[in-house]
Every structure is written in C-alpha cells, then in structure tokens.
PyMOL CGO cylinders between C-alpha atoms (Angstrom):
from pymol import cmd
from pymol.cgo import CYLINDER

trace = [
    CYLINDER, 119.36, 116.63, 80.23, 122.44, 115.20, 82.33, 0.3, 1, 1, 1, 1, 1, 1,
    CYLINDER, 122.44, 115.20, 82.33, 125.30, 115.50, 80.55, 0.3, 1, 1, 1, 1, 1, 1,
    CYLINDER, 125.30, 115.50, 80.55, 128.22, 114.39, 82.74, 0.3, 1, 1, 1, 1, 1, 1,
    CYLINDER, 128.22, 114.39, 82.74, 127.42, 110.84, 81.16, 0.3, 1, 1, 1, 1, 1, 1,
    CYLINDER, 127.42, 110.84, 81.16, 126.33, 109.36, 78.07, 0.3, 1, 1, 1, 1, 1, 1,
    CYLINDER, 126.33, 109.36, 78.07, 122.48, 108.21, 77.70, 0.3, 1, 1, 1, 1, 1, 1,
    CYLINDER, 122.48, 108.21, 77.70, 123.85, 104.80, 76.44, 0.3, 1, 1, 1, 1, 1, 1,
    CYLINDER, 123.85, 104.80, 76.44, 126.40, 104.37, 79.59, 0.3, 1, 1, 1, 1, 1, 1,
    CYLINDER, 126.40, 104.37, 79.59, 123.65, 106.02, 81.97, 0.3, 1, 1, 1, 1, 1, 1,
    CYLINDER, 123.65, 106.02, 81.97, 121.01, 103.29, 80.79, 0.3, 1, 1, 1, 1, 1, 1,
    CYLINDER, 121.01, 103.29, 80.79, 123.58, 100.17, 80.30, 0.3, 1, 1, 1, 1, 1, 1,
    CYLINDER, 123.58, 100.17, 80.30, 124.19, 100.84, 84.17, 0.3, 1, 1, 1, 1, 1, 1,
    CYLINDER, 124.19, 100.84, 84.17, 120.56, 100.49, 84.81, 0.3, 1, 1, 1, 1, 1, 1,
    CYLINDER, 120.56, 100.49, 84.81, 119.93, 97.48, 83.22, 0.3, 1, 1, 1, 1, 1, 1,
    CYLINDER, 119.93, 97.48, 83.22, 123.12, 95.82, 84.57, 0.3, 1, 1, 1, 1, 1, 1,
    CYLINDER, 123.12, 95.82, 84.57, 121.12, 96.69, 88.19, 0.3, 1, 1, 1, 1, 1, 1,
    CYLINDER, 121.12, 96.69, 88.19, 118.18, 95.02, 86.62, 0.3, 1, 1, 1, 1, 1, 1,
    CYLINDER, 118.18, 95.02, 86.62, 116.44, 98.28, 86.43, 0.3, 1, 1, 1, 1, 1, 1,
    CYLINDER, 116.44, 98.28, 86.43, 116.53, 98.40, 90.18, 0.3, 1, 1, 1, 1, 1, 1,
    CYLINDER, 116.53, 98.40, 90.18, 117.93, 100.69, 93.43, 0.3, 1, 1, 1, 1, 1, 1,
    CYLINDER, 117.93, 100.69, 93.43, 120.96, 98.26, 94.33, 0.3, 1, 1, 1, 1, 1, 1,
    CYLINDER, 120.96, 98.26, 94.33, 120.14, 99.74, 98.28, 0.3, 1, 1, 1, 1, 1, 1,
    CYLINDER, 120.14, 99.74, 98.28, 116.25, 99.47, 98.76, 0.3, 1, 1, 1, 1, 1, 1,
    CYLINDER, 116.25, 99.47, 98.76, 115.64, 97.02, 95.67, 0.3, 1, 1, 1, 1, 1, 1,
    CYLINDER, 115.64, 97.02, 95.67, 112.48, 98.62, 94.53, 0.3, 1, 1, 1, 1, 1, 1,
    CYLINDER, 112.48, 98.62, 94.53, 112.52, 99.49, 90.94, 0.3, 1, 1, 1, 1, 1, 1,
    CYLINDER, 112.52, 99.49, 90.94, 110.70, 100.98, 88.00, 0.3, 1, 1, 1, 1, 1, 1,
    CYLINDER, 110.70, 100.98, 88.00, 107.26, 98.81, 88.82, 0.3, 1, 1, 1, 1, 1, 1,
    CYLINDER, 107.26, 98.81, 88.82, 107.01, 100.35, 92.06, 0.3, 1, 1, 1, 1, 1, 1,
    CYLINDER, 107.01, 100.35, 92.06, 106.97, 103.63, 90.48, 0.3, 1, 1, 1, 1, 1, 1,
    CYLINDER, 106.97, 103.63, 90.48, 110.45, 105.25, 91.68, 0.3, 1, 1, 1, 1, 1, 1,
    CYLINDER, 110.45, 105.25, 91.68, 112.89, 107.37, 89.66, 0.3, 1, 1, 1, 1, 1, 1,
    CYLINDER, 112.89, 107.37, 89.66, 116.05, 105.62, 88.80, 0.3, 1, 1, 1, 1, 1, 1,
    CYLINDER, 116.05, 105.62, 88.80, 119.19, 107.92, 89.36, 0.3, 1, 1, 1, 1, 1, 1,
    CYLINDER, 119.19, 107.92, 89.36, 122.86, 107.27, 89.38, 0.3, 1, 1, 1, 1, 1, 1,
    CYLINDER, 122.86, 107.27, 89.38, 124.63, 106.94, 92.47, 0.3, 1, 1, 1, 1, 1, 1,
    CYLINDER, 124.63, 106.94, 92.47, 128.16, 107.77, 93.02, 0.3, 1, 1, 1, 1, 1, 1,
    CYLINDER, 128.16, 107.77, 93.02, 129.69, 104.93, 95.74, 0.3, 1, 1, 1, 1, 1, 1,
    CYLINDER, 129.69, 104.93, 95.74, 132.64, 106.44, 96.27, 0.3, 1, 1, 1, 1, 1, 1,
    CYLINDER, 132.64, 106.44, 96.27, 131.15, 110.16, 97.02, 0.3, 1, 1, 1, 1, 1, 1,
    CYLINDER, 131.15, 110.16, 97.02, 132.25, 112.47, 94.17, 0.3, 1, 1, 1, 1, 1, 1,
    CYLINDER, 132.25, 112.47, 94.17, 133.83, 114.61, 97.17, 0.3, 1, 1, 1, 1, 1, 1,
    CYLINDER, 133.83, 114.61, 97.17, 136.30, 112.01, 97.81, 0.3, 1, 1, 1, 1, 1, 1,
    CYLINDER, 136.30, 112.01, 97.81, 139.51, 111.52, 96.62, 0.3, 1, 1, 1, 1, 1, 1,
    CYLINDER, 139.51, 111.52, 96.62, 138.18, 112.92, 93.32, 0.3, 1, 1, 1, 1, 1, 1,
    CYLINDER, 138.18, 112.92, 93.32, 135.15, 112.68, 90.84, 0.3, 1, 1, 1, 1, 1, 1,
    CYLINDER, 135.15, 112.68, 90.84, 135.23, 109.40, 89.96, 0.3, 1, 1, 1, 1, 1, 1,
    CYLINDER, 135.23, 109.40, 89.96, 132.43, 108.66, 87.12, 0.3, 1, 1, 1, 1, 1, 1,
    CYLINDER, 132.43, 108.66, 87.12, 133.32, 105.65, 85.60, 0.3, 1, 1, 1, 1, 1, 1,
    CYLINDER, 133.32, 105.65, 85.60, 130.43, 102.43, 85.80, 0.3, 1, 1, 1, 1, 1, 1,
    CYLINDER, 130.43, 102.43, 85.80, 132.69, 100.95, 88.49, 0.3, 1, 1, 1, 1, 1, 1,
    CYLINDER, 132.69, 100.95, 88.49, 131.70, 103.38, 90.73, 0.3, 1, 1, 1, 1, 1, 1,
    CYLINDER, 131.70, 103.38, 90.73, 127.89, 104.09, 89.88, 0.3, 1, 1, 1, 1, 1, 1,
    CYLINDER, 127.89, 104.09, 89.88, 125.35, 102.02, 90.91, 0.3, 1, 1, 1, 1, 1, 1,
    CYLINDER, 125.35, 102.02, 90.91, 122.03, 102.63, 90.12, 0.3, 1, 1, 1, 1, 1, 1,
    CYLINDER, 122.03, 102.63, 90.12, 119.44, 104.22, 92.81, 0.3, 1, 1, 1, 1, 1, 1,
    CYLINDER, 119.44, 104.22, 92.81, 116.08, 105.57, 93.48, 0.3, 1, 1, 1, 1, 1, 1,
    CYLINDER, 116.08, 105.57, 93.48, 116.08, 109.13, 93.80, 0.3, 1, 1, 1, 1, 1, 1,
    CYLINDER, 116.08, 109.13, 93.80, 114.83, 108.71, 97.56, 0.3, 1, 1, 1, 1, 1, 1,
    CYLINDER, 114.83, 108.71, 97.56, 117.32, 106.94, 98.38, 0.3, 1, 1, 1, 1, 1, 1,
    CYLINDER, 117.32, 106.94, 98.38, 120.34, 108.64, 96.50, 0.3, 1, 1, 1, 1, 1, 1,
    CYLINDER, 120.34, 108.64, 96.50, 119.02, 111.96, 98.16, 0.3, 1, 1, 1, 1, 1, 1,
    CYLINDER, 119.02, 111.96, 98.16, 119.04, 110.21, 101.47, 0.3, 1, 1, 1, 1, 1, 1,
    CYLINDER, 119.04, 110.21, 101.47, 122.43, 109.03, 101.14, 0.3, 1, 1, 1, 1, 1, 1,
    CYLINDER, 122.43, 109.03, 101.14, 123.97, 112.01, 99.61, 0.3, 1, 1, 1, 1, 1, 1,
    CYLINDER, 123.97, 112.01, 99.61, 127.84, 112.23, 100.77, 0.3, 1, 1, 1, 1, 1, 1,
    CYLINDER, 127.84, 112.23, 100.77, 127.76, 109.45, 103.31, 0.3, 1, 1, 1, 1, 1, 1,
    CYLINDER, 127.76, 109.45, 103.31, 130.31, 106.59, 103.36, 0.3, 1, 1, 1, 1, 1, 1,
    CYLINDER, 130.31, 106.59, 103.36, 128.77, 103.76, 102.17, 0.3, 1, 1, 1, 1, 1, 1,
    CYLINDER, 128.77, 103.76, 102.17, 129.43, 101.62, 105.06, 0.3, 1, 1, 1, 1, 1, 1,
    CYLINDER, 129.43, 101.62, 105.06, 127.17, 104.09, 107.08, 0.3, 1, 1, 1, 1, 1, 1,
    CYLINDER, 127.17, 104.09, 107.08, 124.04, 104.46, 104.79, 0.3, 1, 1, 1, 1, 1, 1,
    CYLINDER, 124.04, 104.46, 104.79, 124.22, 100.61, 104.48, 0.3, 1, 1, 1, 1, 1, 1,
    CYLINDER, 124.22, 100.61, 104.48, 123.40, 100.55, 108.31, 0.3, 1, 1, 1, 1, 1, 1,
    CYLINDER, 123.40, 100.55, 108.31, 120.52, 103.12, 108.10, 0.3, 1, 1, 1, 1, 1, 1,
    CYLINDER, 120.52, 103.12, 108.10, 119.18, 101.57, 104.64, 0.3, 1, 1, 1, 1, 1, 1,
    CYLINDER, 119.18, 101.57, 104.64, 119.37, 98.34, 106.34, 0.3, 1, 1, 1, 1, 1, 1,
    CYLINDER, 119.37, 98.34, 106.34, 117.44, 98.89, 109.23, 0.3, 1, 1, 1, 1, 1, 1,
    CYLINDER, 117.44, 98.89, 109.23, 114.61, 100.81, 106.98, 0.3, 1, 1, 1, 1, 1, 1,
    CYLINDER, 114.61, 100.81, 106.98, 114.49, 97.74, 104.52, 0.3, 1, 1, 1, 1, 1, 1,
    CYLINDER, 114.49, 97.74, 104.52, 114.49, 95.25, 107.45, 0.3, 1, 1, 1, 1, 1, 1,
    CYLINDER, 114.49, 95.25, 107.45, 117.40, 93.46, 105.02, 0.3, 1, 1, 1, 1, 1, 1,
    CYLINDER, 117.40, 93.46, 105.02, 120.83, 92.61, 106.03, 0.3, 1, 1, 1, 1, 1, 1,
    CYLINDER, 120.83, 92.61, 106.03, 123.39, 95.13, 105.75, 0.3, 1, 1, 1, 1, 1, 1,
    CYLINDER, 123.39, 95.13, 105.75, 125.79, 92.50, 104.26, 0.3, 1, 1, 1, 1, 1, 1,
    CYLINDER, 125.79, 92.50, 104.26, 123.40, 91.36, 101.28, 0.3, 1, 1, 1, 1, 1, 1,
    CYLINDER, 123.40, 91.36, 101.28, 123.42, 95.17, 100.17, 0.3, 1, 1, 1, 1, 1, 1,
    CYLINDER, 123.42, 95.17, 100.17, 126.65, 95.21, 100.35, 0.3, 1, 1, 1, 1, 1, 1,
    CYLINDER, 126.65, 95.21, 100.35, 127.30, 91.61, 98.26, 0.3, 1, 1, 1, 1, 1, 1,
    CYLINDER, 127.30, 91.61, 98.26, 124.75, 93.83, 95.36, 0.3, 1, 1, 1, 1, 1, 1,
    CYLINDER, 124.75, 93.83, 95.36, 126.80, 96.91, 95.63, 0.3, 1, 1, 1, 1, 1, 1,
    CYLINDER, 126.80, 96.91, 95.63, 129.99, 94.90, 95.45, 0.3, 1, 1, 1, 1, 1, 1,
    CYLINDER, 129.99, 94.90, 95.45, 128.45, 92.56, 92.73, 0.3, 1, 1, 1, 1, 1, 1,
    CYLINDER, 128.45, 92.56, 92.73, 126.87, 95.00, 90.32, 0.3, 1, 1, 1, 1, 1, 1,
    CYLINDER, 126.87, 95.00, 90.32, 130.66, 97.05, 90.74, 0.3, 1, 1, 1, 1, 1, 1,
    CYLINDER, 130.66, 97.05, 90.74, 132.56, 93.84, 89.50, 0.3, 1, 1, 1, 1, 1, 1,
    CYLINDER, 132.56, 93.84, 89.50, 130.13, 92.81, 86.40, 0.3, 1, 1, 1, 1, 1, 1,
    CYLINDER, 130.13, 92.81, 86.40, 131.72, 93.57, 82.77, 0.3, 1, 1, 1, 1, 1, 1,
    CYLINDER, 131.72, 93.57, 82.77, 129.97, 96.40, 81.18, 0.3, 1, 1, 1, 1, 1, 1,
    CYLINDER, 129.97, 96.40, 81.18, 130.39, 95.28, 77.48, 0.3, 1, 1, 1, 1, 1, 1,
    CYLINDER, 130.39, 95.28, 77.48, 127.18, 93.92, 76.83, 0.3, 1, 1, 1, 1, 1, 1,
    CYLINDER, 127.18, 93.92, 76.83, 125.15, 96.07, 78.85, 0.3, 1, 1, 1, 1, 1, 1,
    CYLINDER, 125.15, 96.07, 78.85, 126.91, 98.63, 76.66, 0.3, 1, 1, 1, 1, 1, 1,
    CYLINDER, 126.91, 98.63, 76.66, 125.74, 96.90, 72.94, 0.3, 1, 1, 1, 1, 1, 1,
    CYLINDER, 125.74, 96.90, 72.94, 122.26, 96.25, 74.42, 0.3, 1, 1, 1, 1, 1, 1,
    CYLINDER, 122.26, 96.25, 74.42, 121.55, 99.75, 75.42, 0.3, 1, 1, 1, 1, 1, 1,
    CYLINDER, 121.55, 99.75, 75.42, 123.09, 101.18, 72.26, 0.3, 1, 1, 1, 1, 1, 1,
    CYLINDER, 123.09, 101.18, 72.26, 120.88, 99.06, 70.04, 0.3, 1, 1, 1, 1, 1, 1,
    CYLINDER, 120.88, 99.06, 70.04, 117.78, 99.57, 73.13, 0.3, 1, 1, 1, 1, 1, 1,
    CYLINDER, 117.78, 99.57, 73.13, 118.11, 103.28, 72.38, 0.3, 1, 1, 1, 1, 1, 1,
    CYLINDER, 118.11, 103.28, 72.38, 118.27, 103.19, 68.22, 0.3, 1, 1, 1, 1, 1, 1,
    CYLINDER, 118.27, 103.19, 68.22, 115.37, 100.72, 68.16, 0.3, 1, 1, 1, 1, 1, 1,
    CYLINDER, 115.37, 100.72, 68.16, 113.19, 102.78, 69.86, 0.3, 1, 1, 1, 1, 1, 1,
    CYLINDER, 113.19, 102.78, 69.86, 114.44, 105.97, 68.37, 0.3, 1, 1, 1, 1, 1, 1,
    CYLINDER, 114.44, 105.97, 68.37, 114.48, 107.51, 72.39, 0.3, 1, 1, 1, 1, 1, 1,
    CYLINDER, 114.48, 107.51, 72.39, 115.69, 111.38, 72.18, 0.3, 1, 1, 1, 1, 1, 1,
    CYLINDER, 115.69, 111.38, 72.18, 117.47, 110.32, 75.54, 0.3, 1, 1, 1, 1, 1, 1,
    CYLINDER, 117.47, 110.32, 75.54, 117.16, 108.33, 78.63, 0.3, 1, 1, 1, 1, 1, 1,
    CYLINDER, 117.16, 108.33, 78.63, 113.76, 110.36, 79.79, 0.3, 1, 1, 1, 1, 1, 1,
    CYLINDER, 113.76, 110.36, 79.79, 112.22, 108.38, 76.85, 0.3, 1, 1, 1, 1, 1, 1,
    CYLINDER, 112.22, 108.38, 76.85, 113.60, 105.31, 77.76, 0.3, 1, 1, 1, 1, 1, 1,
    CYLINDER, 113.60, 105.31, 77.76, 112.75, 105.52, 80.96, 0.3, 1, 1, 1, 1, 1, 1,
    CYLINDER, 112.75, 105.52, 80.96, 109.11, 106.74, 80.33, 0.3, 1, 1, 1, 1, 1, 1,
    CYLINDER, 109.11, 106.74, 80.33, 108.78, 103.58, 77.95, 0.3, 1, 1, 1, 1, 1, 1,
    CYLINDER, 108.78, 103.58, 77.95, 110.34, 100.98, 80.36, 0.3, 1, 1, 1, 1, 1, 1,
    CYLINDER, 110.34, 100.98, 80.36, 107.60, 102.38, 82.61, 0.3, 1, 1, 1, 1, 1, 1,
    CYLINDER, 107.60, 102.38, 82.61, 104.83, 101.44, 80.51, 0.3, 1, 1, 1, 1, 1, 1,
    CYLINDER, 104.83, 101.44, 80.51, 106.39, 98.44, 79.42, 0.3, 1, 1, 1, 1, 1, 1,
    CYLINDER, 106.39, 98.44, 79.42, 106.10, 97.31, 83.72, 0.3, 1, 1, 1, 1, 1, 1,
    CYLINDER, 106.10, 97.31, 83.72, 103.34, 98.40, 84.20, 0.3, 1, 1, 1, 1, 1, 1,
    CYLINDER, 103.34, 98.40, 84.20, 101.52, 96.32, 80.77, 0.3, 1, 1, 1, 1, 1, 1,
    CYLINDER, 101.52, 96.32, 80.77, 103.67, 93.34, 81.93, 0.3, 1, 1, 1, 1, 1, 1,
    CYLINDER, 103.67, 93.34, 81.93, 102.16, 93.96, 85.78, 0.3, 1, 1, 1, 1, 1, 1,
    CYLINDER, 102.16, 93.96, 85.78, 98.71, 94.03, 84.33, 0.3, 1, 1, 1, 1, 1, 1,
    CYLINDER, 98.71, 94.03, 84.33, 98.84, 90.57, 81.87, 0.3, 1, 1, 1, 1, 1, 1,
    CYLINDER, 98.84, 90.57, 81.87, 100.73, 88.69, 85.13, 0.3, 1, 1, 1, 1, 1, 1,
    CYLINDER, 100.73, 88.69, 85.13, 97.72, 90.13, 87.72, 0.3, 1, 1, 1, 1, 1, 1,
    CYLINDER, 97.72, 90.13, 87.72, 94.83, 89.18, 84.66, 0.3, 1, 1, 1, 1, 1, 1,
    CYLINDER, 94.83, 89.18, 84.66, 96.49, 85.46, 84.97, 0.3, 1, 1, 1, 1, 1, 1,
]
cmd.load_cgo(trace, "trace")
C-alpha cells in the first residue's frame, strides 16, 4: 500500500485524467498500470505532492521518465507516440489547472459504494468494468 497519498486523492487524480497516462494516452483498456507521476520531479526544489503537480501515468512511462524535466521526456514521448510534443503538453498543462473538488466527492462516494479496501480494488474493478464495456461495444 502507498501511503504518501490518500486512496481517495490517488483515485480522484485518475479519473480527472480520464483513467488515462496524460503522456502516451493509453489507459486501463489497453491493459497498463496507472501510477502517479510527479511533474515537477520530487528532487526539485522540494517534494511537492499536491494534485497540481501529479498527473496520472502508466507505469512504463513514469519509469521511463523518472527525474527528467518535463520539457525533455515530452520530446522523447513525442517522437515514440508519433503525437505532437505541444498537445502533451496542452494535457499536462490542462489536467494541472482542472478543480479537484468533484473528482474528490466522486471518488469518495466511488470507493464507499464499492466497499474497495484501497485503490488496488478499485483499480482491479475499473479493469473489469473496461474490459465488459470492450466486449458489449465489439458484440455490437
């Protein structure tokens, strides 16, 4: 269990990146781990954990990026997407600036209704939940 940040913070931050990696944009359909990603690298100018400076990653890519400057892993995330460099950095800079309030409520209310121990649970059942909703779209 992670415990430099609160299950309910942790998942509000995921679903404000609509359950997504804000750099590669594959999320929890494809099969990825989601993971927490520090813009601002924790070794710089201080730890800095609040939501305005985690953005929510795949563990591939988090690893990859590490301690880089953003700016840098931008241009090598870029060029292995094939997307522009600026759109990541529009969805790094958009998902920074959006209030955190509801995402807050919903993941409170997300983690009492399905009585989740912690985020492993919700994250195990958000799986499922894709992969059903995958399997009625492709039966279509």
């Amino acid at each position: 269990m992670c415990n430099w940040i609160r299950p309910k913070t942790r998942l509000a931050i995921y679903m404000r990146d609509g359950l997504a990696c804000v750099y590669c944009g594959r999320g929890l359909e494809d099969g990825i781990l989601l993971t927490l990603d520090h813009v601002k690298p924790k070794g710089k100018h201080g730890m800095n954990n609040a939501a305005s400076n985690l953005v929510t990653a795949c563990k591939e890519c988090n690893d990859r990026k590490n301690h880089k400057p953003l700016s840098r892993w931008i241009r090598r995330v870029s060029v292995d997407t094939r997307q522009n460099p600026k759109n990541i950095l529009a969805r790094v800079v958009e998902r920074q600036t959006m209030p955190m309030r509801e995402y807050l409520e919903d993941a409170k209310y997300a983690l009492l209704a399905r009585k989740c121990k912690d985020i492993h649970d919700v994250r195990n059942q958000y799986r499922e939940f894709f992969a059903r909703t995958l399997k009625e779209i492709g039966s279509k």
